[in-house]
C-alpha positions, 0 to 999 in steps of 0.5 A, spaced: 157 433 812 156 439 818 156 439 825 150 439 826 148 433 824 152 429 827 150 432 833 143 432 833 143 425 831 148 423 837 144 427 843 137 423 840 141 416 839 144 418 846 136 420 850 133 413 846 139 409 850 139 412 856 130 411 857 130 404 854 137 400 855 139 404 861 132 403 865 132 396 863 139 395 866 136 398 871 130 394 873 130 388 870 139 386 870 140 389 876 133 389 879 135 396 883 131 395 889 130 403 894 128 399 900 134 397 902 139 401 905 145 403 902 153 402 904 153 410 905 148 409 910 149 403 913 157 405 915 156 412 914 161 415 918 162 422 915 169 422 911 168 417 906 160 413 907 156 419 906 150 419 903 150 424 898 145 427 894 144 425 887 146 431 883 152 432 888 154 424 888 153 425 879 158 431 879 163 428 883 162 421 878 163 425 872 168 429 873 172 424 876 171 419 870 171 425 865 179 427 865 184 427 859 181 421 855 174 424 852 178 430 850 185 428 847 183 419 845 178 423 839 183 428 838 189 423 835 183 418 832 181 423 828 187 421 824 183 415 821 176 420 819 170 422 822 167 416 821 171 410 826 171 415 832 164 418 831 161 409 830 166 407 836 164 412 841 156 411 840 157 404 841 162 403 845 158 408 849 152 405 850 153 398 849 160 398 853 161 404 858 155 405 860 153 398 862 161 397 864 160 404 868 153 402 873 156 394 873 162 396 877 158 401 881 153 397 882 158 390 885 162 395 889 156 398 893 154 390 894 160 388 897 160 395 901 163 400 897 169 395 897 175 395 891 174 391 885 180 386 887 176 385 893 170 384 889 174 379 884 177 375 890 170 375 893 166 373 886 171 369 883 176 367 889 183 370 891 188 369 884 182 372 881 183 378 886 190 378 887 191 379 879 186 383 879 190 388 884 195 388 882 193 390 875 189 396 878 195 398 883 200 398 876 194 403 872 193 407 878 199 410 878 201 410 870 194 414 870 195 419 875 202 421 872 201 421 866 194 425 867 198 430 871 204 430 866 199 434 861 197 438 867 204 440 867 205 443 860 198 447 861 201 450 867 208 451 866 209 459 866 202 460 866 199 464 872 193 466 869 191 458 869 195 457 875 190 461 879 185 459 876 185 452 878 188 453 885 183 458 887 178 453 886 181 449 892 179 454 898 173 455 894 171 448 894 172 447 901 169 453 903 162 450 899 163 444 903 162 447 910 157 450 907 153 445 904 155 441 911 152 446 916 147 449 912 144 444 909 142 449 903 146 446 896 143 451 891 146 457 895 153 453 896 152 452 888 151 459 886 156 462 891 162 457 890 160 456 881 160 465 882 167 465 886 170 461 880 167 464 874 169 470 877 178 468 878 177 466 871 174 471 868 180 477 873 185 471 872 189 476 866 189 481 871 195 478 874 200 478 869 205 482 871 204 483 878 208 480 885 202 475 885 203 473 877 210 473 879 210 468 884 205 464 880 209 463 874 212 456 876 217 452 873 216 444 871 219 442 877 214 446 883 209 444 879 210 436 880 211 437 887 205 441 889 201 436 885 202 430 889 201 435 896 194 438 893 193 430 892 194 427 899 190 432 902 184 431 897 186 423 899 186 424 907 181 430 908 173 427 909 170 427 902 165 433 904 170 437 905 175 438 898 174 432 894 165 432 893 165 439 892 170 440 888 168 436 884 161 437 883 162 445 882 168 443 877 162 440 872 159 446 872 165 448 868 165 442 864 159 441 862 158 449 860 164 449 856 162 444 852 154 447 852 157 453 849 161 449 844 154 445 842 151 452 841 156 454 837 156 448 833 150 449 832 150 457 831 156 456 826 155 449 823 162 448 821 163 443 815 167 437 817 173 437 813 175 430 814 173 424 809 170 418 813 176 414 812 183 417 811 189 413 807 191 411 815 186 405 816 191 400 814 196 403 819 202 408 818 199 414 820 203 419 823 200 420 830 198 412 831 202 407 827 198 401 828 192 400 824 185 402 825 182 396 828 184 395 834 187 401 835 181 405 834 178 402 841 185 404 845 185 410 843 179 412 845 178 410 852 174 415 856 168 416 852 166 409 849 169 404 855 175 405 860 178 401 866 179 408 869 172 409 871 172 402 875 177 405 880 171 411 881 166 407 881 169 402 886 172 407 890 169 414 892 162 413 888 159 408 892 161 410 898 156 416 896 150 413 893 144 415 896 140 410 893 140 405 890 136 407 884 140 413 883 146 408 880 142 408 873 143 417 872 149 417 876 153 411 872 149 410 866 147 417 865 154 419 867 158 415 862 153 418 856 154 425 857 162 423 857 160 419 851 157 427 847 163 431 851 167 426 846 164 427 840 164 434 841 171 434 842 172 430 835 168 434 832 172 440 834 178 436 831 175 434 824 173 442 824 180 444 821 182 442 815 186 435 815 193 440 813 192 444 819 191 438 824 196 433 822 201 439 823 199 440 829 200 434 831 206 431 827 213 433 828 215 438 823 219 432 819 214 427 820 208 432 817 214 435 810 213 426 809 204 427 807 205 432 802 200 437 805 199 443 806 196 448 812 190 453 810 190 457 816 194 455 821 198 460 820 193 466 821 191 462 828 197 461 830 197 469 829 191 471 832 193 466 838 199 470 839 203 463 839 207 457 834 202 452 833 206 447 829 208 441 832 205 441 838 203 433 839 199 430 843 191 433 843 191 438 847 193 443 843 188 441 837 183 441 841 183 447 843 185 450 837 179 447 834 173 450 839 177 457 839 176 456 831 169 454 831 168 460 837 172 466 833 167 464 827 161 467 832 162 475 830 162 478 836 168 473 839 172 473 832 177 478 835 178 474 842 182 468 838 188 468 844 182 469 850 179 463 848 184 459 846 187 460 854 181 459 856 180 452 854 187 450 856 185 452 862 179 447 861 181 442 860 187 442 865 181 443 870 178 436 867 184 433 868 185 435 875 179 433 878 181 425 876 187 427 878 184 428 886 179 422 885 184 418 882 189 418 888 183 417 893 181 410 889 189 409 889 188 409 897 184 405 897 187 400 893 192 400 897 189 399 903 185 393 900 191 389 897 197 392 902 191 389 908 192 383 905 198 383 908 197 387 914 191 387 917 191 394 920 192 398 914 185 395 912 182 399 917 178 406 914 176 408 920 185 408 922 188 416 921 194 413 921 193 408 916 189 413 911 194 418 912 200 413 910 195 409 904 195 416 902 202 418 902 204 412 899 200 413 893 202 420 892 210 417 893 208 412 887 206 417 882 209 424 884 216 419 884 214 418 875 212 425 875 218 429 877 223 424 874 218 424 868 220 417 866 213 416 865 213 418 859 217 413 856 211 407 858 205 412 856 202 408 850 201 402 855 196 405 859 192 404 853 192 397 852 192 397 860 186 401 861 182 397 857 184 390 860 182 394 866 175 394 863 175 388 861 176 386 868 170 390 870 166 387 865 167 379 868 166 382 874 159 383 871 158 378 867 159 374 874 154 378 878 149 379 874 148 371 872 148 370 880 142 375 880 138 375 873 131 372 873 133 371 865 140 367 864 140 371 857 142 378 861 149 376 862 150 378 855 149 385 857 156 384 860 159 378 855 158 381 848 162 387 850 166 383 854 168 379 848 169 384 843 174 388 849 178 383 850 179 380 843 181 388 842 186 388 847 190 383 846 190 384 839 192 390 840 198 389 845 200 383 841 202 389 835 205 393 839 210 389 843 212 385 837 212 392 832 215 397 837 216 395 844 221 389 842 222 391 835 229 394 835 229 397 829 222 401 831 223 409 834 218 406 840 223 400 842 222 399 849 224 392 853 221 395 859 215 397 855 215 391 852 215 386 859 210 390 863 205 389 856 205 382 857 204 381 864 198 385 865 195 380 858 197 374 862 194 378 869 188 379 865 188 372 862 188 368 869 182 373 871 178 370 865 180 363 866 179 363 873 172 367 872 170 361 867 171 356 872 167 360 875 162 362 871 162 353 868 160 352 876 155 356 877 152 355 871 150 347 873 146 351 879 138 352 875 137 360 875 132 360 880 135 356 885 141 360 884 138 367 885 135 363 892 141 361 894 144 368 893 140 372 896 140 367 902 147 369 902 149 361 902 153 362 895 
């Protein structure tokens, strides 16, 4: 099969979802109605409620949700064939994230841009909601370590990359000023995309010099400006440094991979995956367990993930201009994540399997397949660099889009400028989560630590804000520098997707309040179902295969204890949500809806 089928056939699939699904969610489920004024609007208070244009608002959305998950999930599933990643992706998609993604949105912004755990405890009371944030609390702070964990790798001794990224923070906030005090966002976007392309493109040019010098930075420096640059983005007002930089990030993004579906389409790379590889039933070198459940783990971001709950019920709705922009920046958002990750397995199922399985498998695990490389050896050549056994995604992905690149005649001798470039691209995705991820965490601590003090509550509070911020910083640049999370990353799959299926009994809840027609909340419970299923499936086989295993090289007893609280977190949610749902089903559907939006249930 080519490459350009399959990416016709999933840019036509994706258009059909978002005109039809996308506008019925919109119009009939959630019934978004523009006459009434909006949370940014109604506490505007020009740091976090700021009413803010759609495309700026869908900027900042997708590039906080858009982070290492679409790049790398795909990537290590490809060890199963094309053919899993590429049906989980489009349904998942559409049928899960999507819905997933302008649910949660749409809750947060009812509730006046409040947390998830503060929508839980006010839909389905306050077990429900303590449960809730403390498992979004937990995944927080896993999430944002061990994002900047692959951020530390990208820019270890690399100051061309290292550059390039950090420009973009003076960048963004001189846009930001711009944008506040002239109004005029076309010029901001044409002067500040100008201004990065521009330090990317000259980035080479400080290697060797004072400044190139003082830019090649060591592990450690890295993991504690991280968590700095992450509590100004946390504290700062939105407009300033977080919403532009976002936004002009995306540019970046979605360029890169337009380039790459051009060049798709330009070279027509033939996939070298089979459909299905001999690892569907488990043993695989890069995910042990077998394909269903692990398929919907490893790909989180791309088809449905947790993490985008914190997003779109932290700074999102605290943004939303209006209510009917929910449907292009949550639904749309979450589709064009959707082609970014099909995009990168494409990138990955490119090379041949011995070239990627190499690269991903330790060279002792890679002599047991009995395969061979074909061109590995000449990448790793023109690249100027070893490429053997460097696990995690990453490295494949970029090694796959300079492939497919360097087949364009004019590029084919600009293998090392391009595959520099796309480590650098995909350090940019993660960073910009990694902003809007600490941000969210602020809040969740506010939310849940008010709880217990009152006055941390308040957003209005600069104390509080800053000592919200500060703590979240603390929480996951602490795992960061020791790196002791690395040794807990493979939970954050199976907790990511109990985050969203958390976010989707939310939904289910909301829209049997609000719907005309009962039937609606299948919307919500059919991935629901399937998610939770998934999950516990999939955390039962590895703490009973690795965590608790003593004779597995992944035996944790810590890994192990922390996967079976958060299943029974996520299933006191849904026991609790049941009751809920049990009760309010005995009210008939239209006396219901009345007594909603009276505002007497």
């Amino acid at each position: 099969m080519n490459a350009v089928t399959i990416v016709i056939g999933s840019i036509c699939i994706l258009l059909i979802a978002y005109r039809l699904y996308g506008t019925f969610m919109a119009a009939k489920v959630l019934k978004l109605d523009d006459s009434k004024p909006t949370p940014a609007h109604e506490l505007e208070d020009g740091k976090d409620y700021v009413p803010t244009n759609k495309w700026v608002t869908f900027g900042h959305h997708f590039a906080a949700i858009a982070a290492a998950g679409p790049l790398v999930g795909p990537i290590l599933a490809a060890q199963f064939g094309y053919l899993p990643g590429l049906l989980w992706l489009l349904i998942g998609a559409v049928i899960g994230g999507a819905v997933h993604d302008m649910v949660v949105l749409f809750a947060s912004m009812r509730q006046g841009g409040k947390s998830l755990s503060e929508i839980a405890k006010k839909e389905l009371g306050p077990v429900a909601g303590f449960c809730a944030g403390l498992a979004m609390l937990f995944i927080i702070t896993i999430t944002m370590a061990g994002l900047s964990l692959v951020v530390l790798s990208a820019l270890e001794r690399n100051p061309w990359g290292t550059f390039a990224v950090g420009i973009t923070i003076p960048i963004a906030m001189g846009v930001g000023l711009y944008h506040k005090k002239t109004g005029n966002l076309k010029g901001a976007t044409i002067v500040g995309f100008g201004l990065i392309m521009a330090a990317i493109l000259w980035g080479p040019n400080i290697q060797g010099t004072a400044l190139g010098d003082f830019l090649t930075l060591e592990k450690s420096t890295i993991a504690l400006a991280l968590p700095i640059y992450a509590f100004f983005a946390a504290a700062l007002p939105v407009w300033l440094l977080l919403a532009p930089r976002d936004y002009l990030s995306t540019f970046m993004k979605i360029g890169v991979f337009a380039a790459l579906i051009i060049g798709v389409f330009y070279v027509n790379p033939e996939v070298q995956f089979p459909a299905f590889t001999e690892f569907i039933n488990g043993g695989g070198p890069i995910i042990a367990g077998p394909v269903w459940p692990f398929i919907s783990i490893t790909i989180a971001c791309g088809a449905i993930s947790g993490f985008h709950a914190f997003v779109g019920s932290g700074t999102t709705p605290k943004m939303i201009n209006r209510w009917s922009d929910i449907k292009g920046v949550a639904f749309g958002a979450m589709l064009v994540e959707c082609l970014v990750a099909i995009m990168a397995l494409i990138a990955a199922v490119s090379l041949m399997p011995g070239d990627y399985f190499a690269i991903n498998s330790t060279p002792e695990k890679f002599a047991t397949l009995g395969m061979e490389t074909v061109h590995l050896d000449k990448l790793s050549e023109e690249i100027g660099m070893d490429l053997e056994g460097r696990t995690g995604g990453a490295v494949t992905l970029a090694v796959g889009m300079t492939y497919i690149f360097t087949e364009i005649p004019i590029f084919e001798k600009m293998a090392s400028f391009f595959y520099q470039f796309v480590i650098l691209f995909e350090a940019v995705f993660i960073l910009t989560a990694i902003d809007s991820g600490t941000r969210v965490a602020r809040y969740l601590i506010q939310d849940f630590g008010g709880t217990f003090f009152k006055p941390l509550k308040r957003t209005d509070s600069l104390w509080a804000n800053i000592f919200a911020s500060a703590l979240a910083c603390f929480m996951w640049g602490y795992l960061l520098y020791s790196g002791d999370i690395s040794s807990v990353w493979a939970l954050f799959g199976v907790s990511n997707q109990l985050m969203a299926s958390i976010g989707l009994i939310i939904g289910v809840t909301i829209v049997l309040k609000i719907a005309e027609k009962r039937w609606y909340i299948l919307t919500c419970l059919i991935p629901l179902v399937y998610l939770y299923i998934t999950v516990n499936v999939a955390g039962y086989w590895m703490v009973t295969n690795v965590y608790w295993n003593t004779e597995s090289a992944g035996f944790n007893f810590l890994n192990g204890t922390l996967s079976v609280i958060m299943l029974i977190l996520g299933f006191v949610i849904l026991v609790t949500s049941i009751r809920k749902w049990m009760q309010l089903w005995k009210i008939p559907q239209a006396e219901l809806v009345e007594r909603v939006a009276k505002g007497t249930i």
